[in-house]
VEXVOLO-924157 format. One record per residue: residue number from 0; residue in one letter; z, x, y of N, C-alpha, C, O in turn. Coordinates in pm, whole numbers, plus 50000, padded with zeros to 5 digits. Example, Ala and Ser with C-alpha at 12.3 -4.5 7.8 and 13.67 -1.06 7.14 Angstrom:
residues 2
+-----+------+-------+-------+-------+-------+-------+-------+-------+-------+-------+-------+-------+-------+
| pos | code |  n.c3 |  n.c1 |  n.c2 | ca.c3 | ca.c1 | ca.c2 |  c.c3 |  c.c1 |  c.c2 |  o.c3 |  o.c1 |  o.c2 |
+-----+------+-------+-------+-------+-------+-------+-------+-------+-------+-------+-------+-------+-------+
|   0 |    A | 50780 | 51319 | 49431 | 50780 | 51230 | 49550 | 50780 | 51320 | 49670 | 50846 | 51424 | 49668 |
|   1 |    S | 50708 | 51285 | 49775 | 50714 | 51367 | 49894 | 50787 | 51290 | 50003 | 50804 | 51341 | 50114 |
+-----+------+-------+-------+-------+-------+-------+-------+-------+-------+-------+-------+-------+-------+
end
This chain:
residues 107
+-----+------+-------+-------+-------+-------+-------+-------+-------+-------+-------+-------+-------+-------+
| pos | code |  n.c3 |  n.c1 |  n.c2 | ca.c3 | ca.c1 | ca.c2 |  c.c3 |  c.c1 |  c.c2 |  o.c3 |  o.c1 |  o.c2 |
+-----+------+-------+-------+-------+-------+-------+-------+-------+-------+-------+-------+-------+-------+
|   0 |    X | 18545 | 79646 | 58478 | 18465 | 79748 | 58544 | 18458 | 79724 | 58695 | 18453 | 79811 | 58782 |
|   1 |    X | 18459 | 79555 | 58718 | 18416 | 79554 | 58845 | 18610 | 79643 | 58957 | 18626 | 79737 | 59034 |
|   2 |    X | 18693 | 79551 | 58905 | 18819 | 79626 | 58988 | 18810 | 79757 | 58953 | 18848 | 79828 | 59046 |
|   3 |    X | 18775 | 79820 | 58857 | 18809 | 79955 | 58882 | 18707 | 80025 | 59014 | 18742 | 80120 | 59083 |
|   4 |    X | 18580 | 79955 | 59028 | 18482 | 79972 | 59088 | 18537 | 79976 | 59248 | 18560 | 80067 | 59327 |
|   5 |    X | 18544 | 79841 | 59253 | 18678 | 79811 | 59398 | 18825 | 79864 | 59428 | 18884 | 79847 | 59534 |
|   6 |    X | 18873 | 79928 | 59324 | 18949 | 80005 | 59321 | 18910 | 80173 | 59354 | 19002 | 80253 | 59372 |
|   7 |    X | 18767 | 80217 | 59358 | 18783 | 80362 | 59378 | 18724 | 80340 | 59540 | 18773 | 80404 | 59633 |
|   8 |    X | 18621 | 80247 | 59559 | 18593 | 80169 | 59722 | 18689 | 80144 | 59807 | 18669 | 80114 | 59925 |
|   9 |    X | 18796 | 80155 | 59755 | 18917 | 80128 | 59867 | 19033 | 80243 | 59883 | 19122 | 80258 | 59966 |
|  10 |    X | 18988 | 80325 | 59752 | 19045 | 80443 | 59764 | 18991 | 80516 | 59840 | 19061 | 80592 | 59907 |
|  11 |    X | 18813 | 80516 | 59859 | 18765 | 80626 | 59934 | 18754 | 80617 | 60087 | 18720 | 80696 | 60175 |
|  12 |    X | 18805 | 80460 | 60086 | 18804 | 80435 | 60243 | 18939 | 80475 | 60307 | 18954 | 80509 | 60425 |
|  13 |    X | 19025 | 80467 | 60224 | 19179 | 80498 | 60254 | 19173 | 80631 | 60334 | 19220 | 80656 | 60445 |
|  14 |    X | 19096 | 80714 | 60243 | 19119 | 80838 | 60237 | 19042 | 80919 | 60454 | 19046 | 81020 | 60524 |
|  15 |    X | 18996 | 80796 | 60452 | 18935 | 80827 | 60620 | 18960 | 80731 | 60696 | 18891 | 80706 | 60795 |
|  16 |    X | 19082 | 80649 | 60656 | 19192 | 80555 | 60688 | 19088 | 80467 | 60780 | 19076 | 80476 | 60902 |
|  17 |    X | 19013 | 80379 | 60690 | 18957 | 80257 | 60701 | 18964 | 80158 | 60638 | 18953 | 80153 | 60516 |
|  18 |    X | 18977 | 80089 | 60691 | 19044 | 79964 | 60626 | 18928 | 79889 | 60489 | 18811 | 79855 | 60499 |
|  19 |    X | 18994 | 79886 | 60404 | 18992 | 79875 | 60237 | 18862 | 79728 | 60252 | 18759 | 79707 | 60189 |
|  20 |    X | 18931 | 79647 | 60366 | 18815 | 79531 | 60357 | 18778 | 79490 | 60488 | 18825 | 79555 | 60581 |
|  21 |    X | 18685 | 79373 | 60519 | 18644 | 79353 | 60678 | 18812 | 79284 | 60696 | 18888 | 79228 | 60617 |
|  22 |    X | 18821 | 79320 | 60842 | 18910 | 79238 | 60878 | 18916 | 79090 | 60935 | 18813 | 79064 | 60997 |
|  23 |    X | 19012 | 78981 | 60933 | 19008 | 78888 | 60973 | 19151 | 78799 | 61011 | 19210 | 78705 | 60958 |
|  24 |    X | 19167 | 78860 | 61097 | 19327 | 78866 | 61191 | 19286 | 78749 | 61249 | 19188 | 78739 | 61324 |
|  25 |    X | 19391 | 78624 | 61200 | 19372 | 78553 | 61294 | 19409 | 78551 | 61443 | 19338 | 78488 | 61521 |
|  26 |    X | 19537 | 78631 | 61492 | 19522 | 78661 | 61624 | 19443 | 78796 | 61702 | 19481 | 78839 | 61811 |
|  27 |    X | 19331 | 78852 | 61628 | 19202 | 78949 | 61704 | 19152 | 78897 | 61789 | 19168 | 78809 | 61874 |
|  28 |    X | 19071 | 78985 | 61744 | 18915 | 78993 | 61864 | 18786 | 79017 | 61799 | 18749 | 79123 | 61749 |
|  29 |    X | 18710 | 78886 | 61808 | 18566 | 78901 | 61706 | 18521 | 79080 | 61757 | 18544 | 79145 | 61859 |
|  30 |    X | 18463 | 79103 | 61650 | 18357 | 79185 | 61666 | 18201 | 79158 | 61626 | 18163 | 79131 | 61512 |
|  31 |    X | 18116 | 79172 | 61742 | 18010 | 79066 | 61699 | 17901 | 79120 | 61656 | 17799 | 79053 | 61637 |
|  32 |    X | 17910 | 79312 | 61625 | 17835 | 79402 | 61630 | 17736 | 79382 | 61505 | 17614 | 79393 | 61519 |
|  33 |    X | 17785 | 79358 | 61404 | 17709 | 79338 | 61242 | 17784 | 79198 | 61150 | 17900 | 79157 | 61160 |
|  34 |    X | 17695 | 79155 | 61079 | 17700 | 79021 | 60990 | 17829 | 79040 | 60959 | 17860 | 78935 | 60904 |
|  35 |    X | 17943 | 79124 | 60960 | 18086 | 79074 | 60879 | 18183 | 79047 | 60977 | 18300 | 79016 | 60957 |
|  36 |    X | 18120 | 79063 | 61097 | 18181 | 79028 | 61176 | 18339 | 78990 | 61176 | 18398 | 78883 | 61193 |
|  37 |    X | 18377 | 79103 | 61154 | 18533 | 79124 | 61176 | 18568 | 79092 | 61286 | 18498 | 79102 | 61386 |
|  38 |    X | 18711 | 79037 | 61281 | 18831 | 78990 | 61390 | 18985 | 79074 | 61385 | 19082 | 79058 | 61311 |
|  39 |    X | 18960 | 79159 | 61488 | 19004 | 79319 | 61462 | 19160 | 79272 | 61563 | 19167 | 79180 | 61644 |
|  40 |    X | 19246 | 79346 | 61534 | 19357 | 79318 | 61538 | 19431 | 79387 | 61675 | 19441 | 79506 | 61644 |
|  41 |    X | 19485 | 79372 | 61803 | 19532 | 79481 | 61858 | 19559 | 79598 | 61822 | 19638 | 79620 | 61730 |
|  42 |    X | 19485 | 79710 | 61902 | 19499 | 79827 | 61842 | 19457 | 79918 | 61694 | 19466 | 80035 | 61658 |
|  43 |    X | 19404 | 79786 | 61632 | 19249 | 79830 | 61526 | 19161 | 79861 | 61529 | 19101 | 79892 | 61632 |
|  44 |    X | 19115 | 79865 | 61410 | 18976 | 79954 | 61425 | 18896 | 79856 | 61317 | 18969 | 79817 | 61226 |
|  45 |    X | 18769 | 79813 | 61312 | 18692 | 79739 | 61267 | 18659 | 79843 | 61112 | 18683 | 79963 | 61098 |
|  46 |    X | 18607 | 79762 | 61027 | 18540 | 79751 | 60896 | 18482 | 79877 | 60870 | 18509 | 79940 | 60768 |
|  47 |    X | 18386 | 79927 | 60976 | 18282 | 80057 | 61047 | 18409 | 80174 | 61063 | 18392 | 80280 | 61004 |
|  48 |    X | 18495 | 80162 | 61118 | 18550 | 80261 | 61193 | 18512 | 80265 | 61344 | 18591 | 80306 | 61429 |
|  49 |    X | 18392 | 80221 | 61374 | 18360 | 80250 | 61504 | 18418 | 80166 | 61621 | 18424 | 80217 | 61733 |
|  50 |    X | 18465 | 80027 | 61598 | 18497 | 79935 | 61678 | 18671 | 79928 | 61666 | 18735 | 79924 | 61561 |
|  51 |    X | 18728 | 79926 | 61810 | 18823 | 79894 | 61782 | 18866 | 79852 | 61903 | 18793 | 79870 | 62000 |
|  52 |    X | 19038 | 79767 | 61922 | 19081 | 79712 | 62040 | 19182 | 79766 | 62059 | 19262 | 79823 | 61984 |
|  53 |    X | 19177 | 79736 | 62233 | 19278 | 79812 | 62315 | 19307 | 79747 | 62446 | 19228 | 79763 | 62539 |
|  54 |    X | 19381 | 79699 | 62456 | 19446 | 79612 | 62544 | 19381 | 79509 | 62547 | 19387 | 79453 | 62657 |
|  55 |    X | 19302 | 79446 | 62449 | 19218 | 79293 | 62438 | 19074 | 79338 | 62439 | 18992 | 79266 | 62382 |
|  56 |    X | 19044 | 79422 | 62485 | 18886 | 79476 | 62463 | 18822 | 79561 | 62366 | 18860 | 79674 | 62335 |
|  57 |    X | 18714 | 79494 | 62315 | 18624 | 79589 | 62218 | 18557 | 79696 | 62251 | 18463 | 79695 | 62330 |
|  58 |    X | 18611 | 79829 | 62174 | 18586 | 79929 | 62254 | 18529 | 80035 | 62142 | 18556 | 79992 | 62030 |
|  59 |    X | 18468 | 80141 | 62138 | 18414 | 80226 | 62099 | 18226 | 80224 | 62081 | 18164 | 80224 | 62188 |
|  60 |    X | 18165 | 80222 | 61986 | 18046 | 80276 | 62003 | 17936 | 80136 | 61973 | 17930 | 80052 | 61883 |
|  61 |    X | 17848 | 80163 | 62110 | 17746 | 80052 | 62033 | 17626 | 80071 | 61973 | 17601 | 80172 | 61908 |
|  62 |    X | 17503 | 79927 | 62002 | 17390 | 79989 | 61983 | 17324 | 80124 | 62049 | 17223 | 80178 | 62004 |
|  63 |    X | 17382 | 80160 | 62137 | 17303 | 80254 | 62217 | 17353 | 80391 | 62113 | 17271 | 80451 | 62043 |
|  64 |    X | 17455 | 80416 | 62117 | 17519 | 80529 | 62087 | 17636 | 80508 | 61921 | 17684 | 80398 | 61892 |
|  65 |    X | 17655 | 80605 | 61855 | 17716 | 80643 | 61706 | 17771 | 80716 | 61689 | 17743 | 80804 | 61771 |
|  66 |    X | 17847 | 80745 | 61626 | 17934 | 80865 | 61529 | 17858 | 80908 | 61441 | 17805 | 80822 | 61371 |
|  67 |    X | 17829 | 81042 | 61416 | 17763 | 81064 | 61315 | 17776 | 81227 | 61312 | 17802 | 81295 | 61411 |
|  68 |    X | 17759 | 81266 | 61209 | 17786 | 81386 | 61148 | 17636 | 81466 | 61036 | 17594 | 81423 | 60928 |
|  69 |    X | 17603 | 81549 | 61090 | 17523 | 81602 | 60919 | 17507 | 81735 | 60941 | 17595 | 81789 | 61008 |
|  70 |    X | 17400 | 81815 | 60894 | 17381 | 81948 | 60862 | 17232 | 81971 | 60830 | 17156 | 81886 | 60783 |
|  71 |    X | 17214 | 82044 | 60847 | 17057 | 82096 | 60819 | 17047 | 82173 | 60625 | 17114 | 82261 | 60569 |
|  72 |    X | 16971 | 82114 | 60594 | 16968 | 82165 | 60434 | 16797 | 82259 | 60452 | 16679 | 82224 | 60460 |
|  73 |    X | 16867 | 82381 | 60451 | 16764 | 82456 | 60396 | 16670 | 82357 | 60281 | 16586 | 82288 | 60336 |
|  74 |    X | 16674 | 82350 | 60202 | 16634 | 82300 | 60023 | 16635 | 82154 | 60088 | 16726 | 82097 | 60148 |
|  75 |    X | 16485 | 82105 | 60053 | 16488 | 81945 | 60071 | 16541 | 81851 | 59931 | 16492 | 81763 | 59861 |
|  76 |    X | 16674 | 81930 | 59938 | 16747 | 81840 | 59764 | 16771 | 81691 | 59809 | 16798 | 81600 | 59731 |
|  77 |    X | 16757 | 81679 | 59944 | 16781 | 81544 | 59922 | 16725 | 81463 | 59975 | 16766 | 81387 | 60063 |
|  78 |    X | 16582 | 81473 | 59910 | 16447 | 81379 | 59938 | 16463 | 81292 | 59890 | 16503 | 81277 | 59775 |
|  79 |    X | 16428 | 81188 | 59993 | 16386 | 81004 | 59939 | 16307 | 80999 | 59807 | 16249 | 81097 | 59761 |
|  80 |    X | 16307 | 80916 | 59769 | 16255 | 80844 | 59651 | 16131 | 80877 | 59679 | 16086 | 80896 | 59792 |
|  81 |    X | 16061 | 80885 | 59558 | 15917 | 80968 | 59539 | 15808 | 80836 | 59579 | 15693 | 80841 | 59624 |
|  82 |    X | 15886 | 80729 | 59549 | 15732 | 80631 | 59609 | 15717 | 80595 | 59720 | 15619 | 80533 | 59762 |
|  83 |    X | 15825 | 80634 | 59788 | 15799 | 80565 | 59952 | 15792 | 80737 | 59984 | 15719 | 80724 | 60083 |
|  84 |    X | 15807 | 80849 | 59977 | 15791 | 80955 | 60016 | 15630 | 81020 | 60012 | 15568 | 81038 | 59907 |
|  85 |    X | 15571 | 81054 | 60160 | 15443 | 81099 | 60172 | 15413 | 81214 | 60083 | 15290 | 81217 | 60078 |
|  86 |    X | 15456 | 81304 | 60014 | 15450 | 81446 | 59992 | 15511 | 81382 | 59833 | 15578 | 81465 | 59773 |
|  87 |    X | 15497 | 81273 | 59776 | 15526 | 81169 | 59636 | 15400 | 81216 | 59579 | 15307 | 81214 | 59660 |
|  88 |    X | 15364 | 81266 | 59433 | 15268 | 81259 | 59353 | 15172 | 81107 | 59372 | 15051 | 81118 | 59357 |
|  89 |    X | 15223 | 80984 | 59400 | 15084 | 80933 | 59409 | 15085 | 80841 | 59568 | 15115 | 80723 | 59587 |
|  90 |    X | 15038 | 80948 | 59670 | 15013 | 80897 | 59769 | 14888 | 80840 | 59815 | 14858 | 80829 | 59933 |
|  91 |    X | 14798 | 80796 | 59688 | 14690 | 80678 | 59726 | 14737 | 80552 | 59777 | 14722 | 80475 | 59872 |
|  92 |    X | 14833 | 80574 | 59611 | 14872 | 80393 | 59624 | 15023 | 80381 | 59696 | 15095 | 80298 | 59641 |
|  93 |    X | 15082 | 80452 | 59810 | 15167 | 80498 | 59921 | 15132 | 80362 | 59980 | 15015 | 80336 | 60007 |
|  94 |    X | 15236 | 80271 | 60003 | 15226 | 80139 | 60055 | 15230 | 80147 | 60194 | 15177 | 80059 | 60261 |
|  95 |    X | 15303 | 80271 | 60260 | 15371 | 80331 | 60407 | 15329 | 80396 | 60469 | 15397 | 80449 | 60557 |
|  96 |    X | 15156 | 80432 | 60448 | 15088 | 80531 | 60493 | 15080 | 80556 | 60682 | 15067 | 80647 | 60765 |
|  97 |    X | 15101 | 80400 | 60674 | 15088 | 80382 | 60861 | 15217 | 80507 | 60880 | 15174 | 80612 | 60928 |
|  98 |    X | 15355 | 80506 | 60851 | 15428 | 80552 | 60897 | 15452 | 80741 | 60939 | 15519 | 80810 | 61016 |
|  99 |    X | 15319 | 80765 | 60799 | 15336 | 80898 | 60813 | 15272 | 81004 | 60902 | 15200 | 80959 | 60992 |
| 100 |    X | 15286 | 81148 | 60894 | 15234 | 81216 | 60995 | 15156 | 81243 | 61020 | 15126 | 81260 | 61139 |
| 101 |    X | 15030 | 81277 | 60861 | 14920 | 81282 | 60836 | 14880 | 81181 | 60716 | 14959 | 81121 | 60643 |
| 102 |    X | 14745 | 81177 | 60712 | 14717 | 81056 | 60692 | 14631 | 81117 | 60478 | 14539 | 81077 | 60407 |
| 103 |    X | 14740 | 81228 | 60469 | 14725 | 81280 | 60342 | 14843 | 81313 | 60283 | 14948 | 81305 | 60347 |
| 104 |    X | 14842 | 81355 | 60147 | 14944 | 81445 | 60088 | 14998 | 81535 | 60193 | 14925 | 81602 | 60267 |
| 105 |    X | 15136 | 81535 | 60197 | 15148 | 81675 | 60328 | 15238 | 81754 | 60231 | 15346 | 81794 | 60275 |
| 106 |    X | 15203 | 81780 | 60102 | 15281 | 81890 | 60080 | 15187 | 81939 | 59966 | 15214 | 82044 | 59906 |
+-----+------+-------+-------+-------+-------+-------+-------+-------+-------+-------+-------+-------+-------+
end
């Protein structure tokens, strides 16, 4: 179960031509951005997609700035989990209350 598991994980990365695992080229260039800290290869692209080298330098996106993509969903189909969610049937016992907007059920 588990290779077939790692087998569809490396298919789906293929498919947005990212590399299947972290890299670790012994002649790279650390990337020091997150714990897997890949060693990215001339002219690669890191684990993320976001990091990659070009003429010896690590280049693309950092903490400041991302790649990112989404859409606005009419329909909130894709609400968080009901216990950490404010607008959750039991927001007494809501462990996260500091975080929310009002300091009740908001829905």
């Amino acid at each position: 179960m588990e290779k077939k598991l790692l087998a569809k994980h490396a298919e789906s990365r293929r498919a947005f031509s990212l590399p299947t695992s972290p890299l670790k080229d012994p002649s790279g260039k650390l990337c020091p951005i997150c714990a897997l800290e890949c060693i990215i290869p001339e002219d690669g692209a890191g684990y993320c997609g976001l990091k990659e080298i070009e003429k010896g330098k690590l280049l693309g996106s950092d903490a400041r700035f991302g790649k990112l993509s989404w859409y606005l969903d009419p329909l909130p189909t894709n609400c968080v989990a009901d216990w950490i969610c404010s607008a959750g049937i039991d927001f007494e016992n809501l462990t996260h209350k500091t975080y929310c907007l009002k300091q009740e059920r908001e829905l």
